[in-house]
N, C-alpha and C positions, 0 to 999 in steps of 0.2 A: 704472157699477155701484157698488153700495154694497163700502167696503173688506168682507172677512167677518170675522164673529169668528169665537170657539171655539163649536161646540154639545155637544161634549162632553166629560168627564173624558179628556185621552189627547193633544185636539189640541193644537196649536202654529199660530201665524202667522206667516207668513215675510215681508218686506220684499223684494222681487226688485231684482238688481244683474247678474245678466246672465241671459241664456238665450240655446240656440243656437237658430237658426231650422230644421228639417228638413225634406227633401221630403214626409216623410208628412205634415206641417203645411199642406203648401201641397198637398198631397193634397184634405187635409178640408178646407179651403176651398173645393175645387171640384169638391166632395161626388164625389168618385175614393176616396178611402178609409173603407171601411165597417166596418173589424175592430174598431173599438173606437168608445168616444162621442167626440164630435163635439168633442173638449176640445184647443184648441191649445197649444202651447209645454209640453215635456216633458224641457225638460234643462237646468230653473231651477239656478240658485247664491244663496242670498241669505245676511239678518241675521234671525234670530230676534229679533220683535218681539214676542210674545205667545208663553207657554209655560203648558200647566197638567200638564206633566210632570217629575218632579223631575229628570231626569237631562239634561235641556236648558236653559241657561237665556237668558233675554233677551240679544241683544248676541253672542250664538254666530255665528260663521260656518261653513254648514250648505250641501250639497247635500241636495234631494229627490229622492227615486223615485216617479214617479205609478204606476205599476202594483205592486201586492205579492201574492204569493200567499198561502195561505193556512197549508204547509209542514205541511198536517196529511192533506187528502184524499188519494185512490187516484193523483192525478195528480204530485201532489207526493210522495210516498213512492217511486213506481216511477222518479222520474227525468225528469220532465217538467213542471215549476213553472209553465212559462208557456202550459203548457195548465191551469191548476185556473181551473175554474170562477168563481172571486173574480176573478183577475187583471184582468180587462180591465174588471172593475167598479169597480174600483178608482182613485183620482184625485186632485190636486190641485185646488183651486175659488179662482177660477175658471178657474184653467188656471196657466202659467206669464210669459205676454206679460202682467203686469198688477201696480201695484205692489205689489200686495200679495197673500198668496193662502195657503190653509187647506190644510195637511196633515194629513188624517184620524188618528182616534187606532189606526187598524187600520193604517195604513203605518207608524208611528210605533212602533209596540208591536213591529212584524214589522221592523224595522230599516232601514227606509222612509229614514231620516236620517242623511249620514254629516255630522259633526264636521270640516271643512277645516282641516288643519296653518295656522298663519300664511303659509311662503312658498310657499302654496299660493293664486293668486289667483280671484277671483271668475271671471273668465273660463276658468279655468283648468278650475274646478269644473262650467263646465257643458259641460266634455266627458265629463264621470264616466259617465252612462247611454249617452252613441251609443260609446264605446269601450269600456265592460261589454260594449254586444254582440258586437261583436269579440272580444272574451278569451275568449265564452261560444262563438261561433261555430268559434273557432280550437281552442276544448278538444271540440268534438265531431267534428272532422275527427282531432284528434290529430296537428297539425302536427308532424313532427321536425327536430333539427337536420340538416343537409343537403339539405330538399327542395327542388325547383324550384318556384317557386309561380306563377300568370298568376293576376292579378287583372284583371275586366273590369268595368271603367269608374272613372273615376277621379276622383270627386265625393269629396265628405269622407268616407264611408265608406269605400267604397274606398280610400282614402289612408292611414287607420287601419290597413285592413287590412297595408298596403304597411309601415307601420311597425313593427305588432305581429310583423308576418311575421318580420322584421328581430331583434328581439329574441329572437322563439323560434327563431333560429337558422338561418333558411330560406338557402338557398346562392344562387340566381338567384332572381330577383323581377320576373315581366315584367310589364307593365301595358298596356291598351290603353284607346281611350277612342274617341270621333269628334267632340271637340272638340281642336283643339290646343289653346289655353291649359290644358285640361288633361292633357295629353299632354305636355307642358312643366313642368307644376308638380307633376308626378309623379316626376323628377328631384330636386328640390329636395326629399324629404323619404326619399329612399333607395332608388328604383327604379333598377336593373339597366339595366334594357332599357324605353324607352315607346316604342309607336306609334300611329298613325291608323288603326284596323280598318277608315275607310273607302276608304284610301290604300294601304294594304300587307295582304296577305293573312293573318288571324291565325293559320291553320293553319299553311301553310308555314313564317312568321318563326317559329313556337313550337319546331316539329319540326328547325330550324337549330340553332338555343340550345340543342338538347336533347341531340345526339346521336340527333335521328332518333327517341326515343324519345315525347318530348311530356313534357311536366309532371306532378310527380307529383298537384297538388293545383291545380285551377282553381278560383277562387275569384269567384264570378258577383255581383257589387256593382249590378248593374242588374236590373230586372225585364223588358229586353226577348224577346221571344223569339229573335231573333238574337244576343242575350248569351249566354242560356242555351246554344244551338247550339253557337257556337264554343269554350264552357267544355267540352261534352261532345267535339268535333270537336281538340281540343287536350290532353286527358289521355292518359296512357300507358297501358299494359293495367296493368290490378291498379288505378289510379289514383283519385281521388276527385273529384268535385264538388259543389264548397258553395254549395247555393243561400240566396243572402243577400237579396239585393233584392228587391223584393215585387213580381210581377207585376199585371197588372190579372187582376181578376174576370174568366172565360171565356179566360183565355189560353190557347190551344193550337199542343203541338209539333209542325213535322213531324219525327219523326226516327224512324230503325228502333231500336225496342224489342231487337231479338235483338242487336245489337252490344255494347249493356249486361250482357249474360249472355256473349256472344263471348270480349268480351274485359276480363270482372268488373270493367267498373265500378261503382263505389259514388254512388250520390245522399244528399248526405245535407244537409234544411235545419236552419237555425235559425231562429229568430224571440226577439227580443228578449233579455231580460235579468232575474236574481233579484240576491239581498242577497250573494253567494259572489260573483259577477262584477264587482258597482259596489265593492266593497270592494276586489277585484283590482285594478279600473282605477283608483284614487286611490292607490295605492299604487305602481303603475306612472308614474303621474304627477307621484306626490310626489319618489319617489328617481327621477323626470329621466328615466327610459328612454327613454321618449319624450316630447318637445317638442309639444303637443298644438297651442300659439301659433303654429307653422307653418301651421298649415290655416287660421287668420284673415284673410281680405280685407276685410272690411267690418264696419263697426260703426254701428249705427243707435240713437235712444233709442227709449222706446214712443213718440211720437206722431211717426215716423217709420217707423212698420209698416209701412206701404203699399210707399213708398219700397223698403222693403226686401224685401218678397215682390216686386217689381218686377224687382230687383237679379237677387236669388234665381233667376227664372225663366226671364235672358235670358241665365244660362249662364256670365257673367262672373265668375263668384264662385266660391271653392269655400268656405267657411265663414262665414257672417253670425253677425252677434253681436247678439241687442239688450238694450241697458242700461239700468237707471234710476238 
């Protein structure tokens, strides 16, 4: 593809130096995710190479945000940004996996762009958007310090979440997974308690840990429907569950509806991320709260893509990086 330029007063060109690889990437590659267009790699870091905005200039080191809302309609006013109508219109060109690539002058005006401190590295930077979601996700559950938290599944989100948990002061932090190697590398960045949900029972282990009660906040990081299950099958009465990970299209539960009124459970999802949360998550990252370079196993250049959705999909990895 031709490098892009500017087409209008507003953009900027970016120079890409890392980006992380996500499942919803390797989603839409195997046309499984249809929530948004068809645009891979969405959690670039690069160098401003081209600027026709005064407040940027060439030679910056910059995260991008490919979705921006528009922080003006019915959707954005009442409290839900990443439902406005613009958002998912919204994008980097030609994506993020490419060396070069056009942040719109509508991301860019809406605060599309953060500015990276110096000992803040390019790799570092393109954890800013998949741990915005998390800080967005964790402020709509309204984590407290003391709560018991089970997070289910334990990929690089999930692992964030295990982190953040950490910081917002969560007291127990259990994690399950049905891969060991990640079941194992859920230790190494601050879980309590991991197990194999295919190996050990996740209701009973939870309700042990608990005092019989179960967790206050199950934290569902997969879109299986036996994720989901066990998140509902594991909270305590009064308790919550956050559904994070994105099922497929047509996924359906079995589970009794009246227990959720029994015993006032709350469901409550997120999806995604605005300009209040990536601002959050660089700042969380800057002052070190959390170590985002732990969840790195693999680093790939672009003309090693392949390789790396390869990596990616056989499970061994919990965070791919690709560079240029």
């Amino acid at each position: 593809m031709d490098k892009p330029s500017i087409k209008e007063k507003g953009d900027i060109i970016i120079k890409m130096k890392a980006c992380g690889l996500c499942g919803t990437d390797i989603e839409k590659l195997r046309g499984q995710y249809t929530a948004s267009q068809p645009i891979i790699g969405h959690e670039p870091s690069g160098i401003i190479e081209e600027s026709s905005v005064d407040s940027l200039k060439p030679g910056q080191r910059v995260f991008a945000h490919h979705h921006v809302p528009c922080y003006e309609c019915y959707y954005c006013t009442h409290g839900s940004a990443t439902m406005c109508p613009h958002y998912r219109r919204t994008n980097i060109e030609p994506g993020g996996f490419a060396e070069y690539f056009r942040v719109p002058a509508w991301n860019v005006k809406r605060g599309g762009v953060l500015v990276l401190p110096d000992h803040v590295s390019f790799e570092e930077g393109a954890f800013i958007e998949p741990l915005a979601t998390v800080v967005r996700a964790q402020r709509r559950v309204k984590l407290n310090r003391g709560d018991n938290v089970l997070v289910v599944g334990a990929g690089p989100m999930g692992l964030l979440h295990v982190m953040l948990s950490k910081v917002n002061g969560a007291s127990k932090t259990i994690v399950t997974d049905i891969a060991d190697f990640r079941v194992e590398y859920a230790y190494k960045v601050g879980a309590d308690y991991s197990f194999n949900s295919k190996k050990i029972d996740t209701i009973n282990e939870v309700k042990k840990l608990t005092d019989g009660r179960g967790v206050d906040i199950a934290i569902i990081a997969s879109g299986a429907p036996s994720a989901i299950l066990s998140g509902l099958l594991s909270v305590r009465k009064g308790g919550q569950v956050l559904l994070f990970g994105v099922p497929f299209k047509g996924t359906v539960l079995n589970y009794d509806i009246s227990d959720l009124l029994n015993n006032e459970i709350s469901i409550i999802s997120s999806n995604a991320a605005i300009e209040e949360d990536t601002v959050d998550a660089l700042k969380i990252i800057s002052e070190r709260k959390i170590d985002v370079s732990k969840l790195v196993t693999h680093k790939f250049t672009i003309d090693q893509f392949n390789e790396a959705v390869r990596v990616a999909e056989e499970g061994q990895a919990i965070k791919v990086i690709i560079q240029d």
